[in-house]
N, C-alpha and C positions, 0 to 999 in steps of 0.2 A: 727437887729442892731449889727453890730461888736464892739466888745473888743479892747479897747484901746491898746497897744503894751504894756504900761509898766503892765496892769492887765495879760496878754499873759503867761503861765509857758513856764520859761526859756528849752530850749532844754539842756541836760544834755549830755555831751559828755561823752561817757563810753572808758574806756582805758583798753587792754588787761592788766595785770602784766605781764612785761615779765620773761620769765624762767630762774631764777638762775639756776646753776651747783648742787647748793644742793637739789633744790627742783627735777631734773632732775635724778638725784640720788636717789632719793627716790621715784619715780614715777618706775623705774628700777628693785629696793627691791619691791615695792608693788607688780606690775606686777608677779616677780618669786615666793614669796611665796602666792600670789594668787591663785595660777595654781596649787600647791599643799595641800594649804588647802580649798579650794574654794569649794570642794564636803565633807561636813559631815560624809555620809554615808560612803564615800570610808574612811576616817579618823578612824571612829567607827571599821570597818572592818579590819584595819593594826592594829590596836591598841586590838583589837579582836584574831587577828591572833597569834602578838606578845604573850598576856595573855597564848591562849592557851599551844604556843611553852614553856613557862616557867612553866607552873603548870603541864601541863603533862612529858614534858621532867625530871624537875624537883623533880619532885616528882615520876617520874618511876626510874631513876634511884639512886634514893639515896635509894634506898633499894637494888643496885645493888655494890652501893660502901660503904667502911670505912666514908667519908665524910657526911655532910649533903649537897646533891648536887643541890638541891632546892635555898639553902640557896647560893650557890656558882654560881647557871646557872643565876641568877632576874641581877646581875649586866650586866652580858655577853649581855644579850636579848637587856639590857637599852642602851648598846655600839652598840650592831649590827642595832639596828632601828636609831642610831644617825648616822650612819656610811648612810645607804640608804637612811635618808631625804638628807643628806649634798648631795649626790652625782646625786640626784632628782633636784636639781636642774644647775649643771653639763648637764643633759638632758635638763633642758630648753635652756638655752644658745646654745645646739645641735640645736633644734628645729627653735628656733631665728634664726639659721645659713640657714637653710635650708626653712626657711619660708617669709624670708625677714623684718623679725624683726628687727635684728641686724642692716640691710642699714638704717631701719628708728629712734633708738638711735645714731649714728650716726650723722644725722642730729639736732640730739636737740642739747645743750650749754652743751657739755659733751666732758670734755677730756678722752685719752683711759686709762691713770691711773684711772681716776672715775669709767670711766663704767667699767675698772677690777676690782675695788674693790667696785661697787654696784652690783655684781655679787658674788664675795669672803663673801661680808658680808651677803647677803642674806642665802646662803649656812648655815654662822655661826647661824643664827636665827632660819633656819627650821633646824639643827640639836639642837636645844637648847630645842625651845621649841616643838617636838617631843619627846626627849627622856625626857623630865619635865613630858609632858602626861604618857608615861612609869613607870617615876621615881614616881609621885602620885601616882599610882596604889599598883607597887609594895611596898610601903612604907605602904599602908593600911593594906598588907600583911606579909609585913616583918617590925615591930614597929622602931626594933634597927634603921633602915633609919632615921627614922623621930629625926635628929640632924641642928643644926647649921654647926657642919662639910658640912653633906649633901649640903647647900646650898651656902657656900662658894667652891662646886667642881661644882655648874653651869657653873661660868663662865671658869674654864677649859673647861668643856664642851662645851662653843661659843667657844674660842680659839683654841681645839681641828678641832671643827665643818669647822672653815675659812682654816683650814688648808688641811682638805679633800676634803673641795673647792678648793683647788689647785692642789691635784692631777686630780680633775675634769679637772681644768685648762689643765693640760697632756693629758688627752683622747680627750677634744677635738681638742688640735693641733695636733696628731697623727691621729684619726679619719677623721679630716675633715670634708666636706659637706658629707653623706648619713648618713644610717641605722649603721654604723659601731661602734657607740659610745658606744650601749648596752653591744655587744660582749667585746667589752674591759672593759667594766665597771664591768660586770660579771668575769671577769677573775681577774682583781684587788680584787674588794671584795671576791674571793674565795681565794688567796694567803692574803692578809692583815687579812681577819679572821681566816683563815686555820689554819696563822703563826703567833697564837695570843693566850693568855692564856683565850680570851671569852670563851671559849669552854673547857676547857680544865688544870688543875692545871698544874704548871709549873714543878710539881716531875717528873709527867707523862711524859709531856714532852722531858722532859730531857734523862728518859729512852728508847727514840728514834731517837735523833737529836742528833749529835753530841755539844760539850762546846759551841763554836763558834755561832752557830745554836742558841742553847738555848739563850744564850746572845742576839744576834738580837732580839730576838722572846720577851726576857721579856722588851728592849729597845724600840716595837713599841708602840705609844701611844695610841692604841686600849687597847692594855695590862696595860698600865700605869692607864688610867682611871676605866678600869675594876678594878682593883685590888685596886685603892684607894676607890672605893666603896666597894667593898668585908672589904677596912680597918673596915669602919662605921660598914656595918655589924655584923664584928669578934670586934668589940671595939678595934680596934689593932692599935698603934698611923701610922699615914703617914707620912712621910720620903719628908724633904720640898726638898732635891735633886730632887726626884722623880718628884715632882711635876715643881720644876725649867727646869728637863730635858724634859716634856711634850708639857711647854712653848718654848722654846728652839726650838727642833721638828716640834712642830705648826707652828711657826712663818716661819721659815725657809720654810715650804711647802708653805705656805703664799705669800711669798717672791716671792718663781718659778711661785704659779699661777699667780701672778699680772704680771711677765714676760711674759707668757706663754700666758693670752688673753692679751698683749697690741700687740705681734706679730700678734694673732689671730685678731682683730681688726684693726690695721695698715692695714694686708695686704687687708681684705674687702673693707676697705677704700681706697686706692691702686686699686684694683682690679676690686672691685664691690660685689665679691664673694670669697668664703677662697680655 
């Protein structure tokens, strides 16, 4: 016996949603900090590594200086691991390049200011919340962290973070397609740390670099963030120039990455390949 047509379940036409720009954008961000936090283990191990670099460096040499340099190196470590997620993801966008990722963003509902700045922002997230993993740490170790100040310098920290997203943005329009983007990126991070007070008190400094020198050197925002955390530490108030100047800095590298991939992008688009 058949079923009368109106007893029948209706056929339900199912409709894709199609892809807004925002949601496209954020499929972008997920994608890149995916691929760096996406292994635990490797996570535990950087964040391992960092610890060690801080309690041993830290505490070997502050018996070798006047300072407490334990107490002076926990902020530098927090700047230097925010300094290599941000720029980890610089590598992915390399990789995108080289792998034919980028032709296929491209194709979604994505203009190139987007995809430059779902790329800039991602950068700001994995330098935020890597150096937050850090900054928990060392706050277990060091109390005086553990403030309200502390948490209102996070979001310097994204701001900082998007901005060394843009010098990523530099390496890889100079780089291009291959292997080349490490080398540059290693040479970067060895002059922006080098010529940074992470490492280093600025007296010190000073007694090797000429005025000029020095001034750049406590002007970069590697140094600007270290040392407003070194503030927390010392209870020593922060200086909201400083911190306007950081923003400032940030923004401005910001600026050039979001130039810097929409050239990069254009020309794929254009080309096929950069």
């Amino acid at each position: 016996m058949t079923q009368s047509g109106s007893s029948r379940r209706p056929i339900v036409e199912t409709r894709l949603r199609p892809m807004t720009e925002r949601r496209a954008m954020f499929k972008v961000l997920q994608v890149d900090l995916s691929y760096f936090f996406r292994t635990k283990w490797l996570i535990a191990t950087l964040v391992a590594l960092n610890i060690s670099d801080m309690l041993v460096a830290g505490l070997v040499y502050s018996n070798m200086m006047s300072l407490n340099y334990f107490y002076f190196f926990a902020p530098g470590v927090i700047v230097s691991g925010m300094f290599a997620a941000a720029l980890d993801v610089g590598r992915r966008v390399n990789l995108s390049l080289n792998e034919g990722v980028a032709q296929y963003y491209l194709s979604l509902p994505l203009s190139l200011d987007g995809l430059a700045f779902a790329h800039l922002l991602s950068a700001g997230l994995g330098g935020t919340i890597y150096a937050s993993i850090l900054l928990g740490v060392a706050s277990a170790i060091i109390p005086s962290l553990i403030s309200p100040i502390t948490l209102a310098i996070i979001p310097v920290i994204f701001i900082v973070s998007m901005g060394l997203g843009g010098i990523a943005a530099i390496l890889n329009l100079v780089s291009k397609a291959g292997d080349r983007y490490w080398v540059y990126a290693q040479g970067v991070q060895m002059v922006l740390l080098g010529l940074s007070t992470v490492f280093y008190p600025i007296q010190m400094i000073s007694s090797y670099f000429p005025s000029d020198v020095s001034r750049a050197i406590v002007l970069n925002p590697l140094s600007q963030v270290a040392d407003a955390l070194r503030s927390v530490v010392y209870s020593i108030p922060i200086s909201p120039s400083s911190i306007g100047l950081v923003f400032a800095t940030s923004i401005l590298m910001f600026l050039v990455g979001v130039a810097c991939y929409r050239y990069v992008f254009k020309k794929v688009w254009e080309l096929g390949k950069l």
